[in-house]
Structures are given as structure tokens and as C-alpha cells.
N, C-alpha and C positions, 0 to 999 in steps of 0.2 A: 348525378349518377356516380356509383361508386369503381373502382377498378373492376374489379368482381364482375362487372357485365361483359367485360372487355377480353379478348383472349390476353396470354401472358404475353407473347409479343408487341404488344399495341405500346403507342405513344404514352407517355406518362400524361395525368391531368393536370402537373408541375411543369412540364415540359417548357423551355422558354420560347419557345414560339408560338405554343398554346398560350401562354401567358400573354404574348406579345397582342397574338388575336383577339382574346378576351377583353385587350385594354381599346382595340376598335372597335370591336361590339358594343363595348359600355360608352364608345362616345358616340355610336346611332342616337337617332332621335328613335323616339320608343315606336310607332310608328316604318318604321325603317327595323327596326329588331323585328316587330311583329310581322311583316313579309317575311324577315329573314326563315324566323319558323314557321310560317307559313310555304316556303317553298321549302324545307326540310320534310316537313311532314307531308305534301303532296307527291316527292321525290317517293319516299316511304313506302307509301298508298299505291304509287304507279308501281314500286317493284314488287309486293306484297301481291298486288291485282293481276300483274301480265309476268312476271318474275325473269322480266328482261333486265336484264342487270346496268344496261345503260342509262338509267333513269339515274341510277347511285352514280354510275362511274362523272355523269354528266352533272351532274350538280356540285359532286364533287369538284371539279376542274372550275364550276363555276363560285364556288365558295372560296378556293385555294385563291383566286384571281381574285375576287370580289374585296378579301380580306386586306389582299398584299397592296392596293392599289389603294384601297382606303386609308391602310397604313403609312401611304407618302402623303407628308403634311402640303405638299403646294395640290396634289391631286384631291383630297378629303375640300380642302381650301377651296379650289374650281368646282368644284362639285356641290356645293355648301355655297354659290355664290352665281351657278349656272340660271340662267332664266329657265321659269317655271312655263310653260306650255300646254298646249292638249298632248299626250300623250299618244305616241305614232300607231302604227297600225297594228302592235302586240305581237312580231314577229322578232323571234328569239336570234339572238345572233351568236357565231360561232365565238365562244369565250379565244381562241387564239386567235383569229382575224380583227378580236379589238383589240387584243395584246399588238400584236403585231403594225397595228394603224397606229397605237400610241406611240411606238418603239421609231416609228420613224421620222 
């Protein structure tokens, strides 16, 4: 996408920490990308559908976290090395309460 969709205020698409994200994006497995836009465009859908703005705000918080955290090489590393399982019961959890559990 180009600047031009973006208001004049907004982040640059050079920006260095848009940079910095795109270089964790590009080390997903593709698979891992494809969620990734896959809950962009559900976020999208839900605010588009019910035009409760917490669907944006909340993805957002969850993307900011998602990125920054995959960005630390021993976290990417644990994560990249964690045992694979059945997956729990699909109940979303508050992005600051696993900041927080990490942090301590």
C-alpha cells in the first residue's frame, strides 16, 4: 500500500521500527504470516460488522506485543523450540497479563 491511503500524520512506511517489524514478519514461517493476516482481516470484518472500535484498538495491542516479543532473539528462540501440543481451549488472553507474567 501506498502513503496516499494513510492520513498525513501517520507513521512513515520507512519508519525504523516499521522496518524493524517487517524484518519479524519476514522470519515467520509462512503459515505464522498467514494467521497473522488472517486475524488482521477478521479485526477488519468485526469493526466494519458491529463498528465497535475495540476489535481495532484490541488487535492492535495485540500485534504491537506479538511483534516486539518476537523481536527478542532468546523469546523468537523459546518459542521456535517450545513443545508442540493440542492446542488449549481457544480462550484469548489479556495481551498485558502475558506481558506482565513475562516481566516477572
Amino acid at each position: 500500500m501506498k502513503d496516499e491511503f494513510f492520513p498525513a500524520d501517520s507513521v512513515s512506511h520507512d519508519d525504523p521500527a516499521v522496518e524493524r517489524a517487517m524484518e519479524t514478519i519476514d522470519g515467520l514461517k509462512p503459515s505464522e504470516q498467514r494467521e497473522l493476516l488472517r486475524s488482521s482481516y477478521r479485526a477488519v470484518l468485526a469493526f466494519e460488522r458491529t463498528k465497535d472500535i475495540d476489535h481495532l484498538t484490541d488487535f492492535a495491542k495485540n500485534l504491537l506485543a506479538t511483534v516486539h516479543l518476537r523481536g527478542i532473539p532468546a523469546y523468537a528462540e523459546a518459542l521456535k523450540n517450545a513443545p508442540r501440543g493440542p492446542r488449549g481451549s481457544g480462550e484469548a488472553l489479556d495481551v498485558e497479563e502475558v506481558l506482565n507474567r513475562l516481566m516477572e
